[in-house]
BALOBA-1460 file (C-alpha; in Angstrom, 3 decimals):
// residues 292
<rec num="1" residu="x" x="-55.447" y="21.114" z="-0.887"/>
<rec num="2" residu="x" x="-55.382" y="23.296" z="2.055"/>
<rec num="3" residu="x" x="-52.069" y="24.824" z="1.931"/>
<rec num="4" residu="x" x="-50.294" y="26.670" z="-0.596"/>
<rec num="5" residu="x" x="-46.618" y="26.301" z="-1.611"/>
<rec num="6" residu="x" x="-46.402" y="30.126" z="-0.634"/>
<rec num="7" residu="x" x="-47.486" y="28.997" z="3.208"/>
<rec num="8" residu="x" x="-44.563" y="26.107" z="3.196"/>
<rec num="9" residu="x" x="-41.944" y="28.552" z="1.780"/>
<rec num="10" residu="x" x="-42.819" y="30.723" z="4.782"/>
<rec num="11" residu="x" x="-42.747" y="28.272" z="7.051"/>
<rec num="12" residu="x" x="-39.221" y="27.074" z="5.998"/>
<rec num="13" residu="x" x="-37.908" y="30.918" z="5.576"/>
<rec num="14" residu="x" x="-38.977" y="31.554" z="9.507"/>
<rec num="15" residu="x" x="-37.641" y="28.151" z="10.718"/>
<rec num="16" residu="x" x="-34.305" y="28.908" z="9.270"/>
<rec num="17" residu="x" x="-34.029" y="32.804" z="10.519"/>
<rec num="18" residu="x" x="-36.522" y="32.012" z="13.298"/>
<rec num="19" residu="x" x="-37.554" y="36.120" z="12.563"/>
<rec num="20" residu="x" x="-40.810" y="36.295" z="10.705"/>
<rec num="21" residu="x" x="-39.717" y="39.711" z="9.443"/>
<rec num="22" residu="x" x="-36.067" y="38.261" z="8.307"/>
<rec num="23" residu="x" x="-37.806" y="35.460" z="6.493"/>
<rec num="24" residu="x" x="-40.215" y="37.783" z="4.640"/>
<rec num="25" residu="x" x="-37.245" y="39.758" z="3.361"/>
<rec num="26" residu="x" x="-35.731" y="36.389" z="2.322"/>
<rec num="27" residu="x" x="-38.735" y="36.038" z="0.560"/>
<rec num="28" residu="x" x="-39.128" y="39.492" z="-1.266"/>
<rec num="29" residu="x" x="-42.772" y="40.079" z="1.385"/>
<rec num="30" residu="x" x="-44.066" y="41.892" z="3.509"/>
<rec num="31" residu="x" x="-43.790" y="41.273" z="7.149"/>
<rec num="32" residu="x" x="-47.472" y="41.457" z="7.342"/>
<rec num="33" residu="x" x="-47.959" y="39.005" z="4.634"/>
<rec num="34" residu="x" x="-45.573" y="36.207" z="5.780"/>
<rec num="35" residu="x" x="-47.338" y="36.650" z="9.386"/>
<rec num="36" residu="x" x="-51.075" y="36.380" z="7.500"/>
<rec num="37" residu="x" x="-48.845" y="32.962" z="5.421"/>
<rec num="38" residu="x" x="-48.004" y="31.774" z="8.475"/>
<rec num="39" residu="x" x="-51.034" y="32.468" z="10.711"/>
<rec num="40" residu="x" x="-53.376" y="31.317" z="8.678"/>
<rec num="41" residu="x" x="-51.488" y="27.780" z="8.070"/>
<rec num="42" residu="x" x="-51.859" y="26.630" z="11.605"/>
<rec num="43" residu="x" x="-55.029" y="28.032" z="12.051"/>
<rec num="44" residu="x" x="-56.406" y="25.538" z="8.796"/>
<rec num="45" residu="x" x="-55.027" y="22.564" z="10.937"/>
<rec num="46" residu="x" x="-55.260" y="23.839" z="14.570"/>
<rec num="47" residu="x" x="-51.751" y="23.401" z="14.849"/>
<rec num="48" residu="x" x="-48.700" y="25.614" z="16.509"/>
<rec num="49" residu="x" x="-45.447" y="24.818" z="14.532"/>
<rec num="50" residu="x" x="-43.258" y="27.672" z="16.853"/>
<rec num="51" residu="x" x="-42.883" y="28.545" z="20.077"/>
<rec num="52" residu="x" x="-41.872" y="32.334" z="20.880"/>
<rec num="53" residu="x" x="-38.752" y="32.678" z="22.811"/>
<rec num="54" residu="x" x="-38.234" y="36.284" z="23.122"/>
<rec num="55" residu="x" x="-37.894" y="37.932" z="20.052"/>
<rec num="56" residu="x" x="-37.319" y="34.978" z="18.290"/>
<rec num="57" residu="x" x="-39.554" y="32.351" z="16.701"/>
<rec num="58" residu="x" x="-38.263" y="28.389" z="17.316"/>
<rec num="59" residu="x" x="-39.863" y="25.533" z="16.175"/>
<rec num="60" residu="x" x="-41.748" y="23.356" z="18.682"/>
<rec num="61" residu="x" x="-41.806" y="19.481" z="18.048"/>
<rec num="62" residu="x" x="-44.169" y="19.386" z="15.642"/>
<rec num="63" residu="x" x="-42.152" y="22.027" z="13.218"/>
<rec num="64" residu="x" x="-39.223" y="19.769" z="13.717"/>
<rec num="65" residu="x" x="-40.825" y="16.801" z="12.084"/>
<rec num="66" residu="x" x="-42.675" y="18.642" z="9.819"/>
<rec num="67" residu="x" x="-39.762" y="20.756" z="8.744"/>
<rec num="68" residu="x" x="-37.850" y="17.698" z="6.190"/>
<rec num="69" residu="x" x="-40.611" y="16.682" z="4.995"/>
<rec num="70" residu="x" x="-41.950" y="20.265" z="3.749"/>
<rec num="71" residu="x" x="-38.441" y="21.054" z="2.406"/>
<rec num="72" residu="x" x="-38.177" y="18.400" z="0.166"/>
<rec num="73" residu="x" x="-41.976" y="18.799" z="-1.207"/>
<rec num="74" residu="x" x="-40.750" y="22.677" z="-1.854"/>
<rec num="75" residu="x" x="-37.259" y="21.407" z="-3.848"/>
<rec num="76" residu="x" x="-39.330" y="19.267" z="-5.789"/>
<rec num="77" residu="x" x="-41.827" y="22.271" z="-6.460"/>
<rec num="78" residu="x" x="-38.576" y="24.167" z="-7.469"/>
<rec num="79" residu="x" x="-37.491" y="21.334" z="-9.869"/>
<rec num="80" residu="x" x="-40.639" y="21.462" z="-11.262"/>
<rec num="81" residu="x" x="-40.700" y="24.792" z="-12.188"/>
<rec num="82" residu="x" x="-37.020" y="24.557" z="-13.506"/>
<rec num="83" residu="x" x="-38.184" y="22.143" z="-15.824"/>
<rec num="84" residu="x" x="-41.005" y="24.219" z="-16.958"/>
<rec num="85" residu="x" x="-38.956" y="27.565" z="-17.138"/>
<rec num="86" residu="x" x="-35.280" y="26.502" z="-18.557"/>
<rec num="87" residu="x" x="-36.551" y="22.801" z="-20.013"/>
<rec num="88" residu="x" x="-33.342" y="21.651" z="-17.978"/>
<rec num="89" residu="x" x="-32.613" y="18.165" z="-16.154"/>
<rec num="90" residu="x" x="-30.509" y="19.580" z="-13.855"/>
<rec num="91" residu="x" x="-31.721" y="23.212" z="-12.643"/>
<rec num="92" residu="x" x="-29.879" y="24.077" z="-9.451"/>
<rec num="93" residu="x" x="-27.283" y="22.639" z="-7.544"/>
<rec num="94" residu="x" x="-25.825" y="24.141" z="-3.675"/>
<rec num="95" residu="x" x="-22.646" y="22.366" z="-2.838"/>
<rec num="96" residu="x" x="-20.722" y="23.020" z="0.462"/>
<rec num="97" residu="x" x="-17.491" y="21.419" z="1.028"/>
<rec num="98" residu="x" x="-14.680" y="21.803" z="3.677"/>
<rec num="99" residu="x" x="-11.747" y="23.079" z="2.685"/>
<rec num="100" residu="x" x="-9.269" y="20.875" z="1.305"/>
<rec num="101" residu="x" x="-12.208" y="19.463" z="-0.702"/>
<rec num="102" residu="x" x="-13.219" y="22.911" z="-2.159"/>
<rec num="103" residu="x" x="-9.939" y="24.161" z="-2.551"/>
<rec num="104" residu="x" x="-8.641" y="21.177" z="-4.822"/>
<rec num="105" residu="x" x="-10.854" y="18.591" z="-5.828"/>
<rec num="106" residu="x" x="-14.512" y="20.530" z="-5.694"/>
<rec num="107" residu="x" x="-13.525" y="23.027" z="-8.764"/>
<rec num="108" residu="x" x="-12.797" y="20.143" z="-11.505"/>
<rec num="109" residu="x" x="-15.796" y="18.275" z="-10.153"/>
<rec num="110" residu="x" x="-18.043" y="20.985" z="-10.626"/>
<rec num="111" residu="x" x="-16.265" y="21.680" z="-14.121"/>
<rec num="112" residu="x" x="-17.084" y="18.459" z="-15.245"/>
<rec num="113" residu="x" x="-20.676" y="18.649" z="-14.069"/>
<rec num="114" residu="x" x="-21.476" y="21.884" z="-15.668"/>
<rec num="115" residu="x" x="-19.725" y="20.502" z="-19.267"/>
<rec num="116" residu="x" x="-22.146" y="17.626" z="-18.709"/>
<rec num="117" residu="x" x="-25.110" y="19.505" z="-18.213"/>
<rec num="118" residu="x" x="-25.036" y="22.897" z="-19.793"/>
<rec num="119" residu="x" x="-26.876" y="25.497" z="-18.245"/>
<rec num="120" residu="x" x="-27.199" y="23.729" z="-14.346"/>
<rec num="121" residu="x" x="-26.543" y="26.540" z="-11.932"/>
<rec num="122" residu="x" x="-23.894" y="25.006" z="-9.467"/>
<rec num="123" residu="x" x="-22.593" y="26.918" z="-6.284"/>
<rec num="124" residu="x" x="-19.878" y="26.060" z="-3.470"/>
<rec num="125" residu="x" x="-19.846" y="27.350" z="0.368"/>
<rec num="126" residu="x" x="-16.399" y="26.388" z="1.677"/>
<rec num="127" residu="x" x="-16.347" y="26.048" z="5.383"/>
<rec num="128" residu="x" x="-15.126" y="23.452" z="7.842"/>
<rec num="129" residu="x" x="-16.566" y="19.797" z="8.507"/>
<rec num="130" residu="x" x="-18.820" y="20.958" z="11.035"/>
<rec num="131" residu="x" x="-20.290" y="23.843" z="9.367"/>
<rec num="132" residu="x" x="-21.052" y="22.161" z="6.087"/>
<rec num="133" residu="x" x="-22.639" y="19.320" z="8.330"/>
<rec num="134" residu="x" x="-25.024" y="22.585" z="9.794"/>
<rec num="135" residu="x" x="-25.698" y="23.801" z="6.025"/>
<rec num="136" residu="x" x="-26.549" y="20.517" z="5.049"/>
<rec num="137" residu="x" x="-29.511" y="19.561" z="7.713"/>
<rec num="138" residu="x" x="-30.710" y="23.008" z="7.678"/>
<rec num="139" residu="x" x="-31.019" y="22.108" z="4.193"/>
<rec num="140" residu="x" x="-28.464" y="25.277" z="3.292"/>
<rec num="141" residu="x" x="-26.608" y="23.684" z="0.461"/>
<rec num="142" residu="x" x="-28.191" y="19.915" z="-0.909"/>
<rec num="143" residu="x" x="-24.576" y="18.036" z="-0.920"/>
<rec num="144" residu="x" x="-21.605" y="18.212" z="1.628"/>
<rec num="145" residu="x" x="-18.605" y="16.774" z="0.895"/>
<rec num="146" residu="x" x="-16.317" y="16.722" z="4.111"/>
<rec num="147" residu="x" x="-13.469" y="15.562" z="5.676"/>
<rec num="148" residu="x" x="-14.718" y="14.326" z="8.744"/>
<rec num="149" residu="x" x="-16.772" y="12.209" z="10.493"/>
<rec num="150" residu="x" x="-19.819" y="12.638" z="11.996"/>
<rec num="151" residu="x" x="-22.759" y="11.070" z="13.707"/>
<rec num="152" residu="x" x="-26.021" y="12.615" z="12.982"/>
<rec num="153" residu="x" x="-29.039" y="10.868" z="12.574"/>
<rec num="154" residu="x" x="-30.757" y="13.073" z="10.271"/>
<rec num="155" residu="x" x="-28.154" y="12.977" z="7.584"/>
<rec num="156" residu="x" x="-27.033" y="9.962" z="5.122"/>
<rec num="157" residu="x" x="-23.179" y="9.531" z="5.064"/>
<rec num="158" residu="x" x="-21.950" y="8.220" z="2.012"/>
<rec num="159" residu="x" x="-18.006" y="6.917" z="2.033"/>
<rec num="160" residu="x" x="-16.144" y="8.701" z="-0.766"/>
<rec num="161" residu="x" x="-12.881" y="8.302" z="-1.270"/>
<rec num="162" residu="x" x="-9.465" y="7.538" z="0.709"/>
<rec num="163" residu="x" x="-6.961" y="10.691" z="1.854"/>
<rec num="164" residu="x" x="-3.831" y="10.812" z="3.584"/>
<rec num="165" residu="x" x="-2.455" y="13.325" z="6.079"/>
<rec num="166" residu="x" x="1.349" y="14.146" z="6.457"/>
<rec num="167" residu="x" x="3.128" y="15.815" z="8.616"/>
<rec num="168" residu="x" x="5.580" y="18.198" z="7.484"/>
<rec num="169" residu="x" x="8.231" y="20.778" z="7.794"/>
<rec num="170" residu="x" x="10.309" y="23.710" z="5.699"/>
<rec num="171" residu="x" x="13.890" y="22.677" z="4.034"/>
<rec num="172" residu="x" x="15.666" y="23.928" z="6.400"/>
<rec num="173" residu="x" x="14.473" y="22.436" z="9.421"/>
<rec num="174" residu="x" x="16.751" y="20.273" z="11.740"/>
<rec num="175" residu="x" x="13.694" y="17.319" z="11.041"/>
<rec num="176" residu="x" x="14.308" y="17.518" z="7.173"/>
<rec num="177" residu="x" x="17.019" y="15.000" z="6.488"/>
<rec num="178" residu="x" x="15.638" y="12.886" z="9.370"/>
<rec num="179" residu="x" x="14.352" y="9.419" z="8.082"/>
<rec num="180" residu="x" x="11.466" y="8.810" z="10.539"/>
<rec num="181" residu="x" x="9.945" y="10.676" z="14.073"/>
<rec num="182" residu="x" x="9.339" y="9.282" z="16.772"/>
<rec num="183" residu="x" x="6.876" y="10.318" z="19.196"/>
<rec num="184" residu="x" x="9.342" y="11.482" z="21.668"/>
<rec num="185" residu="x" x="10.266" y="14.319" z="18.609"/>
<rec num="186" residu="x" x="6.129" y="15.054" z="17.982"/>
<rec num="187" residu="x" x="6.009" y="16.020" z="22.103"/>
<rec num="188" residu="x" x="8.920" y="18.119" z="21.578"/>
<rec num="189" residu="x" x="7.661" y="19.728" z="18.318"/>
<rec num="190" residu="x" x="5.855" y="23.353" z="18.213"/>
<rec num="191" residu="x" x="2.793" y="22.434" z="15.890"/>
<rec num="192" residu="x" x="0.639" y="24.739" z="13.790"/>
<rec num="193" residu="x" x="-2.573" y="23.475" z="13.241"/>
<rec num="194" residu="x" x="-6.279" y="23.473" z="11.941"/>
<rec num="195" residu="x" x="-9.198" y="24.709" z="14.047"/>
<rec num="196" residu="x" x="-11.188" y="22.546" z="16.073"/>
<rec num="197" residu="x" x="-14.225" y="21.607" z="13.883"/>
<rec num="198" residu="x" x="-12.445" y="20.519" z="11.126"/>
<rec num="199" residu="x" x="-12.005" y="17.263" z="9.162"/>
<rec num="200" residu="x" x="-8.775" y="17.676" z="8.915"/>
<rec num="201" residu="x" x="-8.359" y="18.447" z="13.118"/>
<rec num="202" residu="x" x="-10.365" y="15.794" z="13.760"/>
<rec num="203" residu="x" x="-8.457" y="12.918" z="11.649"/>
<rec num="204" residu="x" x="-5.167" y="14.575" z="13.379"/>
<rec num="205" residu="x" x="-6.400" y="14.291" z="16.789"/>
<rec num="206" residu="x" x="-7.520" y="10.675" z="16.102"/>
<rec num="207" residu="x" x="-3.273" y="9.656" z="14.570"/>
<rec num="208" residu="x" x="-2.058" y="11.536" z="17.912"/>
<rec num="209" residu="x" x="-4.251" y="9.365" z="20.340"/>
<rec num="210" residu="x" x="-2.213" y="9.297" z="23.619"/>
<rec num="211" residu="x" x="0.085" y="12.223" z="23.057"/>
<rec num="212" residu="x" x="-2.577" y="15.395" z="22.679"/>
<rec num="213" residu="x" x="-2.158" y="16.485" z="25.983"/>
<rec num="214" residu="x" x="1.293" y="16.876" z="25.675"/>
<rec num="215" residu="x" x="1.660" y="18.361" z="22.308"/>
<rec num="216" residu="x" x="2.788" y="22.141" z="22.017"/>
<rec num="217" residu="x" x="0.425" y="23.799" z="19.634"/>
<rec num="218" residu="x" x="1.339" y="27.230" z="18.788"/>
<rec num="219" residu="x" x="-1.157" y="28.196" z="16.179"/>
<rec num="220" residu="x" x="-4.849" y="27.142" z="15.163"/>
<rec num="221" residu="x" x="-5.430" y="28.503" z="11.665"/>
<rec num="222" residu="x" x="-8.297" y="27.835" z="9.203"/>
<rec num="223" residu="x" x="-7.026" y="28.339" z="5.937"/>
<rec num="224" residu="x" x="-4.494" y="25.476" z="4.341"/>
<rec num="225" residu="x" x="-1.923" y="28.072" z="2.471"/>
<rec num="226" residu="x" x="-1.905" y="30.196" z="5.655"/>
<rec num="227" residu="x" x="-0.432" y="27.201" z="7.223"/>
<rec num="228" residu="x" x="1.571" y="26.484" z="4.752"/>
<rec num="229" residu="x" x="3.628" y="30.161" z="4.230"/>
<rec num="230" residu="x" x="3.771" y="29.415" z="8.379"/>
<rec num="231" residu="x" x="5.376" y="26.333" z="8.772"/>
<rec num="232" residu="x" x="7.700" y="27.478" z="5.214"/>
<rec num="233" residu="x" x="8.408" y="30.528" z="7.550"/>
<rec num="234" residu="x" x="9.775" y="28.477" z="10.644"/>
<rec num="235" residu="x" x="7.082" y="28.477" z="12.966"/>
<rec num="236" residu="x" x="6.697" y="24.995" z="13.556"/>
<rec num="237" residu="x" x="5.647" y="21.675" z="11.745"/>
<rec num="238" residu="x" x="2.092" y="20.492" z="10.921"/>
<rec num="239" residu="x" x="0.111" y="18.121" z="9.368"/>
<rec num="240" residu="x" x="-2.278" y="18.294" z="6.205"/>
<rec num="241" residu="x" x="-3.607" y="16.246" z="3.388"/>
<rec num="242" residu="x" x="-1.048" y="14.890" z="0.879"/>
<rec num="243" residu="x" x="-3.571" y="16.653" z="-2.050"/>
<rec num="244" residu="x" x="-2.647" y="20.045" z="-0.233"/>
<rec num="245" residu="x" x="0.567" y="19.557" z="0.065"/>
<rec num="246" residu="x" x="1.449" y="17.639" z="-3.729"/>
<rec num="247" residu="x" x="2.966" y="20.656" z="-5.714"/>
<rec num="248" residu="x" x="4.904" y="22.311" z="-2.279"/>
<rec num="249" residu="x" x="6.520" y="18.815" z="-2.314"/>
<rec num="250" residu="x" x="7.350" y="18.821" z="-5.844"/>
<rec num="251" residu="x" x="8.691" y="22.246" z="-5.772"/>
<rec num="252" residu="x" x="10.675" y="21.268" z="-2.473"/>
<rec num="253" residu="x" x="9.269" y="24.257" z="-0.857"/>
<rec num="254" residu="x" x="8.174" y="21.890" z="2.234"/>
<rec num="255" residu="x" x="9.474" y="18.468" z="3.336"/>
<rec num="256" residu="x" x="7.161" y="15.496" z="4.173"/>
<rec num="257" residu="x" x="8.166" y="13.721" z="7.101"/>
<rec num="258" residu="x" x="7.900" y="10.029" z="7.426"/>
<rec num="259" residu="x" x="5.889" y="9.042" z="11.375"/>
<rec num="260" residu="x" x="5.374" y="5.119" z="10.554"/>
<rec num="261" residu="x" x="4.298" y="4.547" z="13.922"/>
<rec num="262" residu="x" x="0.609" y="6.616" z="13.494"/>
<rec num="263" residu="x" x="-1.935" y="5.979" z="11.508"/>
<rec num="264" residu="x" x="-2.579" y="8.376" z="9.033"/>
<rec num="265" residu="x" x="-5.004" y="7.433" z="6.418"/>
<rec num="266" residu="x" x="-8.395" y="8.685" z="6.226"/>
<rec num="267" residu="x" x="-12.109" y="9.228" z="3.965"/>
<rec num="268" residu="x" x="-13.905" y="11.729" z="2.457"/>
<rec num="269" residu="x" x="-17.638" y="11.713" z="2.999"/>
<rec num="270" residu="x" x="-20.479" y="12.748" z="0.914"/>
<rec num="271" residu="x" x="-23.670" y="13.828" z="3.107"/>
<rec num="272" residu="x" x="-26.968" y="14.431" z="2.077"/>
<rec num="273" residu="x" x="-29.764" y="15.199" z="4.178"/>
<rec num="274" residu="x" x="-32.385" y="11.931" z="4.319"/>
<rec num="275" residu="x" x="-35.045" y="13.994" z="3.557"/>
<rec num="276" residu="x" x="-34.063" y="15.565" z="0.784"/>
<rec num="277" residu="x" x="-35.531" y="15.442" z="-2.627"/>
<rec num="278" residu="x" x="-32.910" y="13.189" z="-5.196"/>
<rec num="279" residu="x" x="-33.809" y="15.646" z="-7.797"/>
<rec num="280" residu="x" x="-31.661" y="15.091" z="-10.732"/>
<rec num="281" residu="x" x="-29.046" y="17.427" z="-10.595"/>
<rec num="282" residu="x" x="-28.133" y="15.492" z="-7.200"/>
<rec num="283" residu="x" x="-28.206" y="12.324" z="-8.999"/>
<rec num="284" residu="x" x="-26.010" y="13.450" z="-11.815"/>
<rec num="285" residu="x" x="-23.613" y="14.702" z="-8.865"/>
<rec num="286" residu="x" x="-23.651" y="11.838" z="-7.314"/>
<rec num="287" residu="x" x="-22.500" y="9.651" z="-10.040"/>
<rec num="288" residu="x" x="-19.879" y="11.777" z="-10.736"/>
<rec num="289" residu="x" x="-17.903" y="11.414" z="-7.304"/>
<rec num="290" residu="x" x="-18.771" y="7.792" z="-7.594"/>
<rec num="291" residu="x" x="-16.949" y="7.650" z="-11.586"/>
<rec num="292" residu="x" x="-14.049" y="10.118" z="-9.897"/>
């Protein structure tokens, strides 16, 4: 073999901080040793996997379609050695999910994973759809589960499960007692909303076809509850998924608001990279959403 797993680890550290002395930190190296890794990989197959643009290092073509394929050998390399240190199926799992995912569905899931398989290691990033969609095919975190959709030929989107949004006030709003909107009322309301990049935007955007350049937003936030203690403080009305919004409804701290005429309903996805390495902790994961 004419590479060593130390080369490929090197490769993949300065392809993801395109810095060879950022990637040998990542590494616990020397910056002379990851350049003597990297150096003498391409040299053993007269190859040039980066191209220098100022002080940074990008990856030419070649890198590019080299890059999956040397990721998944390393995860499998990882696995391996999991096995060998811990004797455990599972080893180590790096989940990113947006936020209404994370913030109430993500935590039992990952409960019920780790009571499955005792002693998996199991992390969460929490960002919005399109970060978690970067994570995953830089091969950040090995599952996303997300809100939105997306079109992106590197990674596999899996259909999860079926959401709702609804829009919604405070108690003592004039719109509270009101049976239904119309969408003379949504022109007229102010709206509080997520950020641009979300799952949660996105699906929005998508119900309000034909009226977004007329609505009055007043506030882009990122964060759910911030939203929430916003639109319970008078601000304006907004729109979120029902599994956000379940125990404000019960406790009658917001109002739901009934908009018949839009089409609210809506998936969550699962997205792996395609050339990532099943190991088995992604399996077991996987067949968990599928049972939930």
């Amino acid at each position: 073999m004419r590479y060593t797993l130390r080369q490929l680890q090197v490769f993949v550290a300065t392809a993801h901080h395109e810095n060879v002395t950022r990637a040998a930190s990542s590494l616990a190296m020397s910056q002379s040793a990851a350049s003597g890794a990297l150096k003498e990989l391409e040299q053993q197959f007269d190859v040039q996997l980066f191209d220098r643009v100022g002080k940074r290092l990008q990856l030419n073509e070649l890198g590019r379609l080299l890059r999956p394929k040397v990721q998944a050998l390393l995860d499998q390399a990882l696995e391996l050695e999991a096995d060998l240190l811990t004797q455990q199926q599972a080893g180590q799992l790096k989940l990113g999910a947006t936020l209404t995912i994370g913030n109430y569905l993500a935590v039992a899931l990952m409960a019920e994973f780790m009571q499955r398989l005792p002693g998996a290691e199991v992390t969460l990033t929490v960002a919005n759809t399109a970060e978690i969609a970067r994570k995953v095919h830089n091969f950040d975190v090995d599952i996303g589960l997300i809100e939105g959709e997306l079109h992106d030929p590197a990674l596999e989107v899996i259909k999860w499960r079926e959401d709702e949004l609804v829009v919604f006030c405070a108690p003592d709003h004039p719109w509270a007692k009101k049976k239904k909107l119309t969408d003379k009322d949504l022109v007229m309301a102010p709206w509080i909303l997520r950020e641009t990049g979300s799952g949660t935007r996105q699906a929005f955007d998508r119900a309000m076809h034909g009226l977004l350049p007329e609505l009055d937003i007043v506030l882009e936030l990122q964060h759910t509850e911030a939203i929430k203690r916003a639109v319970k403080e008078g601000l304006g009305v907004s729109c979120l998924s029902r599994i956000a919004l379940e125990e404000a409804f019960r406790q009658q701290t917001l109002v739901p608001l009934m908009v018949p005429q839009r089409n609210w309903q809506r998936y969550f996805y699962i997205i792996l990279h395609r050339e990532k390495y099943r190991s088995a902790g992604i399996q077991h994961w996987l067949s968990l959403c599928d049972q939930a």
